[in-house]
C-alpha positions in Angstrom: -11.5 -5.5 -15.4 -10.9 -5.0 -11.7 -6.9 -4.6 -10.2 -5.4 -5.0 -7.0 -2.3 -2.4 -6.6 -0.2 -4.5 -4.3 2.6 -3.5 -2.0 5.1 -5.4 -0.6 6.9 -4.2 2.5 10.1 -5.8 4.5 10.2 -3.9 7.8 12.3 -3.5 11.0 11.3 -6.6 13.3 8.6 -6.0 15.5 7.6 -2.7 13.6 4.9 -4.4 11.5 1.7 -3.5 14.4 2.7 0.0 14.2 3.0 0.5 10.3 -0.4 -1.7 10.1 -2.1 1.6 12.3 -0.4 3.7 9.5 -1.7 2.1 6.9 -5.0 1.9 8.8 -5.2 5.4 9.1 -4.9 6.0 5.0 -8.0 5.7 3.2 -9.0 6.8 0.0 -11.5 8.2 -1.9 -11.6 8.5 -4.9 -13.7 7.1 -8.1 -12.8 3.8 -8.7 -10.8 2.7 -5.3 -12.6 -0.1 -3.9 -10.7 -0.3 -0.5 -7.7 -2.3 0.3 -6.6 -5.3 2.7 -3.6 -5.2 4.5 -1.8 -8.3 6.0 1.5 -9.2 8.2 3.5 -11.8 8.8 6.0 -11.2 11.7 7.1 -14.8 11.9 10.6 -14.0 9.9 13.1 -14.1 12.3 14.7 -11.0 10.4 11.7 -8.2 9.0 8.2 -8.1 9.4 6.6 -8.4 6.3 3.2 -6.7 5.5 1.0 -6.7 1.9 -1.2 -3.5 1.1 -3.7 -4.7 -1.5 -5.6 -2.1 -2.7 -8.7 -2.9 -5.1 -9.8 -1.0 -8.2 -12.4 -1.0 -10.6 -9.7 -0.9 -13.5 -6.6 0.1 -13.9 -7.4 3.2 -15.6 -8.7 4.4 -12.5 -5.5 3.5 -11.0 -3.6 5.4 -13.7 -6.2 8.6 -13.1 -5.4 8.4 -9.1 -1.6 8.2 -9.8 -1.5 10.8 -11.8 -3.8 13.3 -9.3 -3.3 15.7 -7.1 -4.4 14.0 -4.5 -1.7 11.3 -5.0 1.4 14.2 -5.1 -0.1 15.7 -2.4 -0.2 12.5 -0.1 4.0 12.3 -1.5 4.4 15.9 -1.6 6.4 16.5 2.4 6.7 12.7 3.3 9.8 11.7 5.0 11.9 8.5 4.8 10.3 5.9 7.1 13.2 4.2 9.0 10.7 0.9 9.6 10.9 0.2 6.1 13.9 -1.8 4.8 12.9 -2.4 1.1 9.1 -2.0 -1.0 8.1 -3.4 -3.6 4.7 -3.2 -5.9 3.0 -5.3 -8.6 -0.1 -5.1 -10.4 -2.7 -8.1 -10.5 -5.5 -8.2 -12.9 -8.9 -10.1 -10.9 -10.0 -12.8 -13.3 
């Protein structure tokens, strides 16, 4: 059964275009990732808000990514990023 891997971001205001190149600029590839949408809302007069849903064939190809090497690498050096306040992520099954 197919799975979206989403992630929730609350972000600095008016930070959301730039983390929306970011995100942009990281794709995947690897067996099972089907691709991912990415959305923003920037009307909250507080954060921009922004959804990465990224689509998979199953969730045990999710499990197998998160447990690669590919995956530590991609966390291996990364930095804090100031633009984001709080993250949150939740796993959807695709009926």
């Amino acid at each position: 059964m197919a799975i979206i891997d989403q992630r929730t971001f609350q972000l600095v205001k008016g930070s959301g275009n730039e983390e929306v190149t970011r995100q942009k600029q990281r794709e995947l590839d690897f067996e099972g990732y089907l691709g991912k949408d990415i959305f923003l809302n920037t009307e909250d007069k507080e954060m921009d808000i922004m959804l990465v849903q990224m689509r998979w064939e199953s969730k045990e190809h999710l499990m197998n990514f998160k447990k690669s090497d590919q995956h530590r690498e991609g966390h291996k050096n990364r930095k804090p990023n100031p633009n984001i306040l709080n993250h949150s992520m939740k796993i959807y099954s695709i009926e």
